[in-house]
C-alpha positions, 0 to 999 in steps of 0.5 A: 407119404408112402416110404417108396416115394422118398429115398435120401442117402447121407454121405460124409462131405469134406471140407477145407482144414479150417473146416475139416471137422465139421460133417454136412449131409446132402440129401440124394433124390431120385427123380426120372432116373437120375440121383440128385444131390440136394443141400443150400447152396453154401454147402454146396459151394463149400464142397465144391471148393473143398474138393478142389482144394484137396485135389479129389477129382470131381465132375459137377452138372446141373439137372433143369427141365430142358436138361430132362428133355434133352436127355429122353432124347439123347443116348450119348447125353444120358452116358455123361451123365452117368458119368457124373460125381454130383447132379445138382437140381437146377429151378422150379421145374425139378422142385414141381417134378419132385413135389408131383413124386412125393419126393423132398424139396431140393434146394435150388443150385443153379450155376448162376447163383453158386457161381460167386459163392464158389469164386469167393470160397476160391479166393479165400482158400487159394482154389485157382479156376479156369474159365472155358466157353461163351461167344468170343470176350464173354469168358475174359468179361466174366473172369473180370467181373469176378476178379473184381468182386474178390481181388484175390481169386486167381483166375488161371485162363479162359477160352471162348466155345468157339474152337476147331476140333483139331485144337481140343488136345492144345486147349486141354494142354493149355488147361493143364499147364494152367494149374486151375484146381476149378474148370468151368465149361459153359458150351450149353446142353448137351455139348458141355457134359458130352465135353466133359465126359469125353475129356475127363480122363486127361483134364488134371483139374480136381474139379470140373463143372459144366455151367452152360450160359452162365458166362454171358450173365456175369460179363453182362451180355444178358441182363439177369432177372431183377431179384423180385422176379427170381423170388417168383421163381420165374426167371425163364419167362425173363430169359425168354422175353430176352431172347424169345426167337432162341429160347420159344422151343425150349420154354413155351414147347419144352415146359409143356413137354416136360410137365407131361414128363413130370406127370409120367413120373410121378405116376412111376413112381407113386403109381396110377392108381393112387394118382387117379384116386387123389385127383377124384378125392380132391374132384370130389372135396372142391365140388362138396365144399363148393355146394355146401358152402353155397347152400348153408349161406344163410346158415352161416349168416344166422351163426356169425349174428348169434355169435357176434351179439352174444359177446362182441367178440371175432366171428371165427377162430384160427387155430394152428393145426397139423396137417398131412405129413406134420405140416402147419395149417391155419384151421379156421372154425366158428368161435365157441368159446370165449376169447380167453378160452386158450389162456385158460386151458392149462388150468383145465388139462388135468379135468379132461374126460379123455385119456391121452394127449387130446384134450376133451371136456364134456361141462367145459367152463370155455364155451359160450352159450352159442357155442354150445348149440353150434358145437351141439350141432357140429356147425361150429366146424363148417368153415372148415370147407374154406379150408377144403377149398384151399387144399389144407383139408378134405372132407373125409380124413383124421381129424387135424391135431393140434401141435401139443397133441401131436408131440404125444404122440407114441408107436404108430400113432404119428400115422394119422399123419400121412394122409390130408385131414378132414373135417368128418372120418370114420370115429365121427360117425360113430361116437365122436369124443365117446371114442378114446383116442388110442381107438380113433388112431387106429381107425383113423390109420385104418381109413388110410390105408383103404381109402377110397371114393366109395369110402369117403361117399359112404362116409359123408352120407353117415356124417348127417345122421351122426350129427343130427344123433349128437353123440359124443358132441361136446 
């Protein structure tokens, strides 16, 4: 991952006296101009309440697909905004726009969700709220729903969205004499932070969060997506089919419009060229893997027969290796060895005819009679374009490690990590295991820094001749 596609910035976070000792650190992401402030969502909540709690003036949005459109289009939008204290990542789609940008995944904090984390941290800690917008009764439905789950959470007032604008100096009055510690304004985006930004100066509330139409969930007026469909992160398709006429412009056209913005960003951010180079690697590693598959079939046939007549034992092997940027992947091989073959290599460590943390033996005692020719002849890796085809690989790229390997590693030898590893690189072609490992790194790093389309051709074509020589194959 380059080190200009992820920024985080950890700052200290106060909490309530029963906590006041304990430090959490929210991770900021910065994604299409805005910084996100990302942590689970019972820190969040427990931040939220403890700033009102201690009286330190904080206004809270929420950042979603529709809010990124929105606020391309909107000047005044993207002023309050800026005048945010905490941009919380809302859905699916930021989590989809931060992965195109090579950014960390935020959490999720939507304002459905926080909602009774806040109410019941409120209760508890004497944090009174005030409930502003919704249809008329939606607000008064939703302040009864919370009272009821926690009896003792003070609700101070609530007010429907429908209000003239000669009536907004009374109603920030009224909110004011209330004494909420927490306002919540649900008047949808853009108008609730335009609100928020215009009236922040004389609101006396610590804490003020716009929610949009989180009301009308907990007075019961729109169901809620039942919990299987949220674990799908699918809840807008259910919001949609709930009011398909209101929301067909901000689903159907916005999610195409923001997918296109995502894909602007993250050609921003990461850069074009690196992009178009990424997406011709992995053209290039479905079409190899898919060919190559199809036409090694009888191969592939052949040694599952040998294999399973030698012993009895599983045709393939799984191993857990580690992939780009330190990820656990399952990589799946034709089986060389005996079935005990893991429990007897401790014993073994010490016998390795390679210096530093990747273990090689040349007469290793493990391998089955089979698994000499398939290893001889590198056929024992072929399945690995199962993997290619899955996206854990590519064809060309540093060899996976295997996770006692990787804790090994010293200096700039944990770079090998950052790109996608291959089933054939650079040190494959031109000695194999007669490489130390200390040199395979630095070629491995070497490739990743000069990868390329013709790169990966030209090594591929070198890997057949590599592998017919047999050298360094054991």
């Amino acid at each position: 991952m380059p080190e200009t596609a992820l920024r985080t910035a950890a700052y200290p976070v106060i909490f309530p006296m029963s906590e006041v000792d304990r430090e959490i650190s929210f991770s900021e992401i910065k994604i299409f101009g805005l910084s996100l402030s990302s942590a689970s969502p019972e820190v969040a909540a427990s931040h939220i309440v403890g700033r009102a709690v201690h009286g330190r003036k904080t206004t809270v949005n929420f950042i979603n697909a529709h809010c990124v459109n929105v606020a391309r289009k909107s000047r005044s939008y993207r002023r309050a905004l800026g005048q945010t204290d905490f941009l919380l990542p809302d859905g699916f789609g930021i989590e989809i726009a931060a992965r195109m940008s090579g950014l960390e995944k935020p959490e999720n904090l939507n304002g459905t969700d926080l909602f009774p984390l806040i109410c019941r941290r409120a209760a508890t800690q004497g944090a009174s709220l005030f409930l502003l917008g919704g249809l008329p009764g939606v607000a008064d439905a939703a302040a009864a729903w919370a009272c009821g789950q926690y009896p003792s959470l003070r609700i101070r007032g609530t007010q429907d969205g429908y209000f003239d604008k000669q009536d907004e100096d009374a109603l920030v009055e009224r909110i004011n004499r209330s004494g909420a510690a927490i306002l919540f304004v649900g008047f949808g985006v853009p108008l609730q932070e335009k609100w928020i930004a215009r009236n922040r100066h004389r609101l006396d509330a610590p804490v003020v969060l716009g929610v949009g139409g989180l009301f009308d969930y907990y007075s019961g007026r729109i169901p809620r997506a039942p919990a299987p469909i949220r674990a799908t992160r699918c809840e807008w398709a259910w919001r949609f089919a709930m009011e398909p006429r209101r929301m067909a412009g901000r689903y159907l056209v916005g999610n195409a419009i923001f997918l296109a913005l995502a894909a602007f960003e993250a050609a921003r951010v990461t850069g074009m060229e690196r992009i178009a180079g990424r997406a011709a690697k992995r053209a290039l590693d479905v079409v190899a893997a898919t060919l190559a598959l199809v036409a090694l079939l009888p191969l592939f046939m052949a040694t599952a027969l040998a294999i399973r007549l030698e012993d009895n034992g599983p045709v393939f092997f799984r191993q857990k290796r580690i992939g780009a940027n330190g990820r656990t992947f399952s990589m799946i091989k034709f089986r060389s060895m005996y079935t005990d073959a893991e429990a007897r290599r401790e014993a073994l460590l010490s016998r390795s005819d390679r210096a530093g943390p990747c273990f090689k033996m040349q007469d290793d005692p493990r391998i089955t009679l089979v698994g000499k020719l398939i290893r001889r002849l590198s056929i024992d890796e072929l399945p690995q374009l199962f993997n290619v085809l899955g996206g854990s690989m590519s064809i060309v790229g540093p060899r996976p490690a295997l996770p006692a390997e990787v804790a090994q590693y010293r200096g700039r030898q944990w770079e090998r990590l950052s790109g996608k590893p291959g089933i054939t690189c650079s040190w494959q072609v031109k000695g194999r295991a007669e490489i130390p490992f200390h040199r395979q790194a630095i070629m491995d790093r070497a490739y990743l820094r000069r990868q390329s389309l013709m790169t990966d051709l030209k090594l591929m074509a070198l890997t057949v001749p590599a592998v017919i020589g047999g050298r360094g194959a054991y």
